[in-house]
C-alpha positions in Angstrom: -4.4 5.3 1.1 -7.5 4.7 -0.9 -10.8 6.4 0.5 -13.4 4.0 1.9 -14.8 2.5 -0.9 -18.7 2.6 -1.3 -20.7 -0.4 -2.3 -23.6 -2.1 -4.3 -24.2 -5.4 -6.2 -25.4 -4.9 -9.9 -27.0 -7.8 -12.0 -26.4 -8.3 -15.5 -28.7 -11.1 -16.8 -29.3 -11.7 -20.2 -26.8 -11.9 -23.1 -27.2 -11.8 -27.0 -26.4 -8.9 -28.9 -28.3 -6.8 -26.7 -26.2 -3.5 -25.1 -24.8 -3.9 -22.0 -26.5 -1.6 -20.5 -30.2 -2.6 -21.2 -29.4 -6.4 -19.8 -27.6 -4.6 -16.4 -30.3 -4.4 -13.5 -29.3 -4.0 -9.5 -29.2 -5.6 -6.4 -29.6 -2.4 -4.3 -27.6 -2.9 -0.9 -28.6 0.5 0.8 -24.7 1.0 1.9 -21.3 1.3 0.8 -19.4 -2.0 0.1 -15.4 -2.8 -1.4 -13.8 -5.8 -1.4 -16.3 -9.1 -1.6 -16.2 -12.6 -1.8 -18.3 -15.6 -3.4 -19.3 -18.7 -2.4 -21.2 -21.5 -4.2 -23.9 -23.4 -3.0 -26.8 -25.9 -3.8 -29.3 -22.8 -4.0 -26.5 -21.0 -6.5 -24.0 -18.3 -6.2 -24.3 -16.4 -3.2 -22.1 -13.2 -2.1 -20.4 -12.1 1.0 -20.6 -8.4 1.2 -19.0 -6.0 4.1 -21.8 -3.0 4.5 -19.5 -0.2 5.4 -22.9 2.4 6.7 -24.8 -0.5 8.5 -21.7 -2.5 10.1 -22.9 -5.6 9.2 -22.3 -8.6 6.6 -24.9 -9.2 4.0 -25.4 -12.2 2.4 -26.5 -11.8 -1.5 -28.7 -14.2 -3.4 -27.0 -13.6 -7.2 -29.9 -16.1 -8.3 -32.8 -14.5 -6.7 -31.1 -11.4 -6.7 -31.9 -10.4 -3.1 -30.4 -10.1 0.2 -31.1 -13.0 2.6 -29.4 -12.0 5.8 -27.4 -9.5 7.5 -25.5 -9.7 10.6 -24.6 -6.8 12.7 -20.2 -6.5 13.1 -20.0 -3.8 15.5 -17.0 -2.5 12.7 -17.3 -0.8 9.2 -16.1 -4.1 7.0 -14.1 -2.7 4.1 -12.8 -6.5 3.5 -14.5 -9.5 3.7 -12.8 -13.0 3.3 -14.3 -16.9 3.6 -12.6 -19.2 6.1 -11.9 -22.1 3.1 -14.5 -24.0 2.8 -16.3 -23.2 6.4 -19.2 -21.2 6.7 -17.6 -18.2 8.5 -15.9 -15.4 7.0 -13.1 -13.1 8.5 -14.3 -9.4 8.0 -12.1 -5.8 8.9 -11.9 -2.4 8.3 -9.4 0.7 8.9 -11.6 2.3 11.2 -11.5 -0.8 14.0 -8.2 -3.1 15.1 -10.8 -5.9 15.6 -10.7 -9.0 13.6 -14.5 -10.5 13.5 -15.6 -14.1 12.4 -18.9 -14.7 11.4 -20.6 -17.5 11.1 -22.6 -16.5 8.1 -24.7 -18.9 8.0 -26.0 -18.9 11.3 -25.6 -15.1 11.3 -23.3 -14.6 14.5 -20.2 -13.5 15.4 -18.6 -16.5 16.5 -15.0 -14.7 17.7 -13.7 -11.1 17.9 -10.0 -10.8 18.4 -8.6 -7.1 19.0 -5.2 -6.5 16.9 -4.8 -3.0 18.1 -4.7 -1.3 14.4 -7.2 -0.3 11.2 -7.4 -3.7 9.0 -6.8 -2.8 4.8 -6.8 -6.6 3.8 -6.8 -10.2 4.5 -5.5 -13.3 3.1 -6.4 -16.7 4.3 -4.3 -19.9 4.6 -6.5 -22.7 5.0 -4.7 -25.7 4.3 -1.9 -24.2 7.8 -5.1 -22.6 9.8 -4.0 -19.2 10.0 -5.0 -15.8 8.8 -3.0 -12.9 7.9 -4.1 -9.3 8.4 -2.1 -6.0 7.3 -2.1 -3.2 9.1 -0.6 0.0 7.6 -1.0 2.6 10.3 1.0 0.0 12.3 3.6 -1.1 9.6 3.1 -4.7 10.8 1.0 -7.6 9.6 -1.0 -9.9 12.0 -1.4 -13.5 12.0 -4.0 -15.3 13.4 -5.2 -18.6 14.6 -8.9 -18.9 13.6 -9.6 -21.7 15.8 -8.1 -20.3 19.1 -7.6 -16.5 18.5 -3.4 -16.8 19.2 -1.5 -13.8 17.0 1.8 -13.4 16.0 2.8 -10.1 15.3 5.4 -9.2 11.9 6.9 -6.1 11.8 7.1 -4.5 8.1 9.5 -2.3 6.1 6.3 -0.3 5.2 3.0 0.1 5.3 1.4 -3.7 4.6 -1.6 -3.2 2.0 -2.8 -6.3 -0.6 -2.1 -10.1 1.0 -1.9 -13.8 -1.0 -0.5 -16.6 0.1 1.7 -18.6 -2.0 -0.2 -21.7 -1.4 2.7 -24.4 -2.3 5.2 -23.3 0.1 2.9 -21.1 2.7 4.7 -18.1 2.1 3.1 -14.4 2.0 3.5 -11.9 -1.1 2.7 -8.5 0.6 2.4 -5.2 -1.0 4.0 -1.5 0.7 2.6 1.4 0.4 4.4 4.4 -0.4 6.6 5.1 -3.8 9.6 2.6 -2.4 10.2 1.0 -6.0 10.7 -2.3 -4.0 6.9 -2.3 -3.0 6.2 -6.2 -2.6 7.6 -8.2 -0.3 7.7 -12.1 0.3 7.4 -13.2 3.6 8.4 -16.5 5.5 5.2 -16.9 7.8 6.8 -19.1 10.0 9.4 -16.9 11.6 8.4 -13.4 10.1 11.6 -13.2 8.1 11.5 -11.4 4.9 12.5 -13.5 1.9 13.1 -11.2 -1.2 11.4 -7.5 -1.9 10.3 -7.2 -5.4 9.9 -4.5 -7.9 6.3 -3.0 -8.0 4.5 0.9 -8.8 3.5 3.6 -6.3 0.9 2.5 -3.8 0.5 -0.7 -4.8 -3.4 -1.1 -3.5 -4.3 -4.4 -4.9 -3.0 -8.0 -5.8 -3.6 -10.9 -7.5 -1.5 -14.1 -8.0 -1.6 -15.4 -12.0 -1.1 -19.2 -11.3 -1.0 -19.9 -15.2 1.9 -17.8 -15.8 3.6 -17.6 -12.4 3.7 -14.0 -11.8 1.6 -11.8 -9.2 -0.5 -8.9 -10.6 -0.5 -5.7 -8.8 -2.5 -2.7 -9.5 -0.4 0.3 -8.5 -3.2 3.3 -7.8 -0.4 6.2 -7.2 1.3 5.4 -10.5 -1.8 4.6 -12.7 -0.7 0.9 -14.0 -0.7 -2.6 -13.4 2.9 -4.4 -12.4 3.7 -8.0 -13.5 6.5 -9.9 -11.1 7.2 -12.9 -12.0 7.5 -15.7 -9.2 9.6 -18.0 -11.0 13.0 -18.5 -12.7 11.4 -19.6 -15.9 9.1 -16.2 -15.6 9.4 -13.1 -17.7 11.2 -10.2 -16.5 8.9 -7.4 -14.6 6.9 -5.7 -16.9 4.9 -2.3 -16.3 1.6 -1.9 -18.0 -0.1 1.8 -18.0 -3.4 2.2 -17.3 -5.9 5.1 -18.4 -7.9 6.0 -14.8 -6.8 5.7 -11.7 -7.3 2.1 -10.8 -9.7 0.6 -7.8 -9.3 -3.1 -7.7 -8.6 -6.0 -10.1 -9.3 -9.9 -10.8 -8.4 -11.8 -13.5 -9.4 -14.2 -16.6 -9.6 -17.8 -15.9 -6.7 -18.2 -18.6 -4.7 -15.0 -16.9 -4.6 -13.2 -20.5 -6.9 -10.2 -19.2 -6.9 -7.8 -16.7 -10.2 -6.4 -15.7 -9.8 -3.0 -13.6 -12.6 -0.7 -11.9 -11.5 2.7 -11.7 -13.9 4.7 -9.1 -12.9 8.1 -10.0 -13.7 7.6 -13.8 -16.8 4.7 -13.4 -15.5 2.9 -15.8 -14.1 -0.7 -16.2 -10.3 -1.0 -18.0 -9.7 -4.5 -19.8 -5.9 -4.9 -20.3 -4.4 -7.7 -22.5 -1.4 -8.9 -20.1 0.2 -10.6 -22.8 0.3 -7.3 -24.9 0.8 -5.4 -22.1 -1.7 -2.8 -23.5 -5.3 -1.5 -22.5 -7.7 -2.9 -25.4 -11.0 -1.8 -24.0 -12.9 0.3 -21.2 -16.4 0.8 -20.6 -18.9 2.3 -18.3 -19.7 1.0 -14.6 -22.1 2.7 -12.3 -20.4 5.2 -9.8 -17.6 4.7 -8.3 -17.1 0.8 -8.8 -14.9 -0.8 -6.5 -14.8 -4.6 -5.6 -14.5 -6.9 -8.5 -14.8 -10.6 -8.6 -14.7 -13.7 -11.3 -17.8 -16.1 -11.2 -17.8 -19.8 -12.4 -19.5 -18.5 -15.4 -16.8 -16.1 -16.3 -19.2 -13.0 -15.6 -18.4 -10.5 -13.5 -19.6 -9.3 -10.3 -18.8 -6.0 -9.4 -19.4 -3.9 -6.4 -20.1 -0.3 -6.7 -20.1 2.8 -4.2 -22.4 5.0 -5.8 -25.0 3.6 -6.5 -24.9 0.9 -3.1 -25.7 -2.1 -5.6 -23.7 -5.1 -7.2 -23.7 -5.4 -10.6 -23.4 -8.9 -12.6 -21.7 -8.4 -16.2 -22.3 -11.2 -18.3 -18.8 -12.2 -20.5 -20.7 -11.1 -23.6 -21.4 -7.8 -22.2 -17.7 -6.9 -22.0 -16.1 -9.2 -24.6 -13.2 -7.4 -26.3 -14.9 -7.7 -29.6 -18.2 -6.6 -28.6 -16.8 -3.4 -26.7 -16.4 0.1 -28.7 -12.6 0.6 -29.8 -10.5 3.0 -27.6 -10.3 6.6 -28.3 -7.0 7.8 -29.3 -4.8 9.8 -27.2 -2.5 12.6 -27.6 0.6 13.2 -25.8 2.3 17.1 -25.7 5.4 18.1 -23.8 9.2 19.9 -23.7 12.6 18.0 -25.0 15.2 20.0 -22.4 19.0 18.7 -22.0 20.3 18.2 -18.5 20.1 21.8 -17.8 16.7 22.4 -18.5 17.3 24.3 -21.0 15.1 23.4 -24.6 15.8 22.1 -27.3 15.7 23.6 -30.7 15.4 20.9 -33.3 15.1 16.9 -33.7 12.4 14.6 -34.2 10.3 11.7 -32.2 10.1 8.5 -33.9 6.7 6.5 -32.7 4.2 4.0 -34.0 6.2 4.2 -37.4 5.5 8.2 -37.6 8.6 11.0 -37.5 7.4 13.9 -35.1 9.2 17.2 -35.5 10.4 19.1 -32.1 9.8 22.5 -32.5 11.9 25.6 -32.0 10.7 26.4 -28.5 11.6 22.6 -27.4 8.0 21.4 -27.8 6.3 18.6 -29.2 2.8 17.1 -29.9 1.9 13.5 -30.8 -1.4 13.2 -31.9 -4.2 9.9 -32.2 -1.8 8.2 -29.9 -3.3 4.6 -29.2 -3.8 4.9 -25.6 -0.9 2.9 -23.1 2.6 3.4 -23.0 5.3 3.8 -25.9 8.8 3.6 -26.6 9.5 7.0 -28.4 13.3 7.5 -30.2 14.3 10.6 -29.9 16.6 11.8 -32.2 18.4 15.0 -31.4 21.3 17.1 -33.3 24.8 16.7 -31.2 23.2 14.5 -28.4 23.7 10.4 -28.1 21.0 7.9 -29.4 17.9 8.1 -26.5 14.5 6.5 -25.8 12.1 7.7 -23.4 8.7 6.6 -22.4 5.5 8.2 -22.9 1.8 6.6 -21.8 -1.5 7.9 -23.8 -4.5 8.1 -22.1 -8.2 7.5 -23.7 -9.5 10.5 -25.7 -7.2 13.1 -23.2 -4.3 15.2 -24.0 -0.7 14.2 -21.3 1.7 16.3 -21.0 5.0 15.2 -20.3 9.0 16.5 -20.6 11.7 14.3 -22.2 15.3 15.2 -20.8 18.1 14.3 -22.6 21.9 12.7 -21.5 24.5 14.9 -21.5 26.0 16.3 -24.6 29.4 15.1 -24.0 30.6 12.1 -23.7 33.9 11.6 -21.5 37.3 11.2 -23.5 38.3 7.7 -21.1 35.9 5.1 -19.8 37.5 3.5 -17.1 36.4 4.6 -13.9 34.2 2.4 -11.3 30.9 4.0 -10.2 28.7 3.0 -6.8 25.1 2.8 -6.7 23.6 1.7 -3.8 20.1 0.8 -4.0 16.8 1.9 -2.0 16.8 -0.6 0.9 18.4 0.6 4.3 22.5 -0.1 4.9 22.5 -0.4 0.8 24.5 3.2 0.9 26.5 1.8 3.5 27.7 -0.9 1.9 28.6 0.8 -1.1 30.6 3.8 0.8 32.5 1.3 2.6 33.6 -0.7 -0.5 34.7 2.6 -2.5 37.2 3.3 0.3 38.7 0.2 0.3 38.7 0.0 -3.6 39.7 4.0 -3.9 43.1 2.7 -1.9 44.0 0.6 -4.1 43.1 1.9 -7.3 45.4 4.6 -7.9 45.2 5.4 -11.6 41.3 5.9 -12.2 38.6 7.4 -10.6 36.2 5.2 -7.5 33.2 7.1 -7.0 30.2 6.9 -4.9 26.9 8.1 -6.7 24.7 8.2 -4.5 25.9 9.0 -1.0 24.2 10.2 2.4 24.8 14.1 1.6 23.0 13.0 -2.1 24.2 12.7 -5.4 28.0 12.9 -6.4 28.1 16.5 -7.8 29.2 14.6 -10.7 26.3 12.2 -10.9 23.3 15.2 -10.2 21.7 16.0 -13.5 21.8 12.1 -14.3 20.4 11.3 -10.6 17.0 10.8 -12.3 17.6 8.3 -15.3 17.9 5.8 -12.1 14.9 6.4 -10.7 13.1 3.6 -10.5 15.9 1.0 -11.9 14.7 -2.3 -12.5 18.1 -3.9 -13.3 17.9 -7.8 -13.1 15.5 -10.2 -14.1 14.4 -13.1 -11.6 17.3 -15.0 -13.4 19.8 -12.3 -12.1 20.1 -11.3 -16.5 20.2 -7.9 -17.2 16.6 -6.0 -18.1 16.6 -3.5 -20.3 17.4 -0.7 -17.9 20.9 -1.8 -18.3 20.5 1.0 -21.0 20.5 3.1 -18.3 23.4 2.3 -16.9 25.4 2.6 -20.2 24.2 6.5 -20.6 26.2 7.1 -17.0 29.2 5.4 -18.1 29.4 7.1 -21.2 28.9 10.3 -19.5 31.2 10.1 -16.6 34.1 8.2 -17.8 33.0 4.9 -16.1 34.1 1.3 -17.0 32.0 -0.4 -14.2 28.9 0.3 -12.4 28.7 -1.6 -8.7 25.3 -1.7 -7.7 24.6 -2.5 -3.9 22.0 -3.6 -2.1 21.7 -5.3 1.5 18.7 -6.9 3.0 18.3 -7.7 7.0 15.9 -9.3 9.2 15.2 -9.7 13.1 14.6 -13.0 14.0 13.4 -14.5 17.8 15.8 -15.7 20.3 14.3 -17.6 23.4 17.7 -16.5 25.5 16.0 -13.0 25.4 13.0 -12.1 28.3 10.7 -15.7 27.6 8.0 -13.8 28.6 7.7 -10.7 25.9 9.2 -13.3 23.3 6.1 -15.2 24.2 3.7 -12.6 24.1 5.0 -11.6 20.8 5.2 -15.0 19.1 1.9 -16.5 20.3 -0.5 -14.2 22.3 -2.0 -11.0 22.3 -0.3 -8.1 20.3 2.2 -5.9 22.3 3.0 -2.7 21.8 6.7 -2.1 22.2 7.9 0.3 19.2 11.6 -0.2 20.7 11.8 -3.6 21.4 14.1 -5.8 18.6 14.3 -9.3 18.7 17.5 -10.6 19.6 18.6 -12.7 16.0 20.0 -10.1 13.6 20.7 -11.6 10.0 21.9 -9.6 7.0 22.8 -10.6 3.2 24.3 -8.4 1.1 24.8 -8.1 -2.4 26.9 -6.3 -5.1 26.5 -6.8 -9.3 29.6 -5.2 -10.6 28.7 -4.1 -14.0 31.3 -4.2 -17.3 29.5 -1.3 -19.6 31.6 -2.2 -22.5 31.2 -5.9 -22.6 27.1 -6.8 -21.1 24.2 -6.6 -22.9 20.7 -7.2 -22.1 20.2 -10.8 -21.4 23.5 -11.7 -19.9 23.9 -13.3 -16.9 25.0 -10.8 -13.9 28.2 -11.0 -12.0 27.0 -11.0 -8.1 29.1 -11.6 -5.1 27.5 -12.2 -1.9 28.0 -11.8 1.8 26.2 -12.8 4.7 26.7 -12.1 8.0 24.6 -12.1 11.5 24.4 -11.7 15.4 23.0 -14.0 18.0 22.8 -11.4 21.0 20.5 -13.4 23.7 20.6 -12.0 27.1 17.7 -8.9 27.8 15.3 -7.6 25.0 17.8 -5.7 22.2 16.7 -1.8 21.5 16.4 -0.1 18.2 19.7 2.1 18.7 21.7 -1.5 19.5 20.1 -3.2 16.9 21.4 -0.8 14.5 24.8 -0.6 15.7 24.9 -3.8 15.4 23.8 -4.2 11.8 25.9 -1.5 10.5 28.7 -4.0 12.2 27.4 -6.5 9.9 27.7 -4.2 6.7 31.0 -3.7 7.6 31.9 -7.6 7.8 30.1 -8.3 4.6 32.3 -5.5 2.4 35.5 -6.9 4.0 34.1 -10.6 2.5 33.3 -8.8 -0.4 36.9 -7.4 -1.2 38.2 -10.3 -0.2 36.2 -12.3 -2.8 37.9 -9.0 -5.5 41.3 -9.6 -4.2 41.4 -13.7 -4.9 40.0 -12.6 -8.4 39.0 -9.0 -9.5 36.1 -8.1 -11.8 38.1 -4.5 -12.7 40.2 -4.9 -15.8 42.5 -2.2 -16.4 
């Protein structure tokens, strides 16, 4: 989790040709500040800012540049959101479970309503009248009724960081924190079910949802790059975009092309084309910029921890043309085979150069454009590879390239199991390879991946699956099918079943009416034990032919669902899981009985 950021507003005024910084001048705020929000009215822009050192809201003339209220919160406000188009805002912070509106205007607190856990961020649904609050200490997400206080409380499969609300269908995009590849989640806010998780980086801190192009942006600050998901079927597939500095927070263009990112640890701003999924610019902020928002005018407003001010960049100030070009990079590392061992000669083929790898195994790739790069590598002995390297601004990254195996097996016609990240998924996949492994007497079944870990088999290649992004929102193969292919080649496999089951607790008014209450409409309860009583699971397999897909193709799925209406007294954790693991078991029997009418394993 991200430190408690530290705030200012800074005002850049003028325009012109003049240097960015002599047109930037400050709005001191005499605390920290993150996250803020604007508002327009007759008098101008005016901005909402959470003071983290005074516990109060301050509300910022960006026309007269100077600070025309503050009222006291009783909290440290590391998030501050407006109501729609109301005059109060919703303001929390991790150090206090409380939830406080404010009329702004007036300057009072106008309701405080305790949720029992530290508040990261906040999304607002103003057309249904409810707000949504994540708690990651708690793993759960609250939402609230602004008008009477009421909370439902939503368990999470991780720690709940960045909020949005799909405003068409009501829905919740929420990011988890951690290094779970599957790190944003959709929610249905109605019944707390989760919809789909979705592929995203490590710690994914911040979010923002690209109307123009459909997708949801999200700045991942433990792996240093910005994800792209796309939310539709006529979206492109996920894309990863590197990022120089440890990223802060991020908005977006009008026209969703650019990405502008603070980076607090470096003070600097990052400007990333999205389209060419590159870093094109970066230039100097004050210390330790956090906060970042888009004005009408297409400036910037930008709050900054260092120096307690907001600062107002002006679009000319930070136009791509009118920025200084990017300092090259240089990337240095180790080619080693599965072993570890290094290799002794081959070359890297990048940006239309030939690199040689040296006799110790080591390489060096110099005025690198900074961002990430598909390198071939081309190797003596060993099968055609590409890794991926990412250059950062005017630094030297080190980095080791490992190689597939040597060997390729003699006969390709065994079936492999992977089962992916999400609890039950290994389930699913050990119970289908013993019912397959009966029947398939003449080649090899195989689970990969199993509860005591990798297939001794499978070890050394363990890590070219890291991180496997295999379908597109169409269900068409990405290019990590690539991946895939290196396995089969390597271990004599013919199909690769990849698993993956996904399960929800839904509410069931047989159970205790009284704690179903509380939990749906009242006051938070803590019961860490307690499982609703309407257990749904889904389950899916993609059986994979490595000698007929390519990327592009249309997947082969078979589906199973299954589920378990208990009622009767509230369900615990331990029965809850016995029962789902039932479930998983039903679902592979569906499963093999959708192989036996017509099997997807040629001989």
């Amino acid at each position: 989790m991200k430190r408690a950021a530290i705030g200012t507003v800074l005002l850049l005024l003028s325009a012109g040709n003049l240097p960015a910084r002599a047109a930037e001048v400050t709005v001191p705020l005499g605390a920290r500040a993150d996250k803020i929000e604007v508002l327009y009215t007759r008098q101008g822009p005016m901005a909402l800012v959470g003071l983290l050192d005074e516990e109060a809201l301050a509300v910022v003339d960006l026309t007269s540049k100077q600070i025309k209220s503050r009222t006291p919160l009783g909290i440290r406000p590391l998030v501050v959101r407006r109501v729609g188009s109301t005059k109060v805002a919703a303001v929390g912070g991790p150090a206090s479970g409380n939830l406080v509106l404010v009329d702004f205007e007036k300057q009072e607190v106008v309701r405080q309503v305790d949720l029992g856990s530290g508040i990261f961020d906040i999304a607002v649904d103003a057309e249904r009248g409810r707000i949504v609050v994540t708690h990651p200490a708690a793993d759960r997400i609250s939402v609230v009724n602004p008008a009477t206080g009421q909370v439902r409380i939503f368990p999470m499969p991780g720690p709940p960081l960045a909020a949005a609300i799909q405003s068409a269908n009501g829905n919740l995009l929420v990011t988890l924190g951690g290094s779970d590849p599957l790190g944003l989640a959709i929610v249905n806010l109605a019944n707390g079910e989760l919809l789909a998780r979705l592929r995203s980086g490590a710690t994914p801190e911040d979010m923002v949802l690209d109307l123009v192009h459909q997708q949801a942006v999200v700045l991942n600050s433990g792996s240093n790059d910005l994800t792209l998901v796309p939310l539709s079927a006529t979206a492109r597939t996920v894309r990863t975009v590197g990022l120089d500095w440890r990223p802060s927070r991020l908005v977006l263009s009008r026209d969703g092309r650019y990405a502008y990112v603070t980076s607090g640890e470096s003070d600097r701003l990052q400007i990333v084309d999205l389209e060419a999924g590159q870093i094109v610019k970066s230039r100097p902020l004050g210390r330790l910029p956090t906060g970042i928002v888009l004005l009408e005018d297409d400036s910037l407003l930008v709050a900054e921890a260092g120096t307690q001010a907001l600062r107002r960049i002006t679009p000319e100030s930070f136009a791509v043309s009118e920025l200084p070009p990017l300092q090259p990079g240089s990337v240095a590392g180790v080619i080693t085979d599965v072993a570890g061992k290094p290799i002794t000669k081959g070359v890297l083929k990048v940006e239309g150069r030939t690199v040689p790898i040296l006799p110790d195994g080591s390489f060096l790739i110099s005025k690198l454009p900074a961002g990430k790069h598909l390198v071939d590598v081309q190797v003596p002995g060993f099968p055609a590879f590409s890794a991926r390297l990412q250059a950062r601004e005017g630094y030297v990254v080190t980095d080791e390239i490992r190689l597939p195996p040597r060997s390729q097996a003699e006969k390709v016609d065994g079936i492999g199991f992977i089962a992916d990240v999400p609890q039950y998924s290994e389930l699913l996949a050990r119970t289908l390879v013993e019912r397959l492994a009966g029947k398939e007497k003449t080649r090899k079944v195989i689970l990969l991946n199993g509860p005591l870990g990798p297939h001794p088999e499978f070890v050394q290649l363990a890590p070219t699956v890291r991180d496997l992004n295999l379908l597109d929102r169409d269900n068409r193969y990405t290019e990590d099918l690539e991946k895939l292919q290196t396995i089969g080649r390597s271990l004599g496999l013919r199909y690769i079943v990849v698993t993956q089951v996904q399960f929800t607790r839904g509410y069931n008014t047989q159970g205790d009416p009284i704690i179903n209450t509380l939990l749906r409409f009242f006051v938070p309860v803590s019961l860490p034990n307690f499982s609703p009583n309407q257990l749904r699971s889904q389950a899916v397999a993609v059986v994979v032919d490595l000698q007929k897909v390519r990327s592009g193709d249309k997947a082969m799925l078979f589906k199973a669902e299954d589920r378990d209406d208990t009622g009767g007294p509230p369900l615990f954790e331990e029965a809850a899981d016995g029962l789902f693991r039932l479930e998983v078991k039903r679902m592979a029997e569906q499963i093999d009985n959708q192989w036996k009418e017509k099997s997807p394993f040629i001989s």
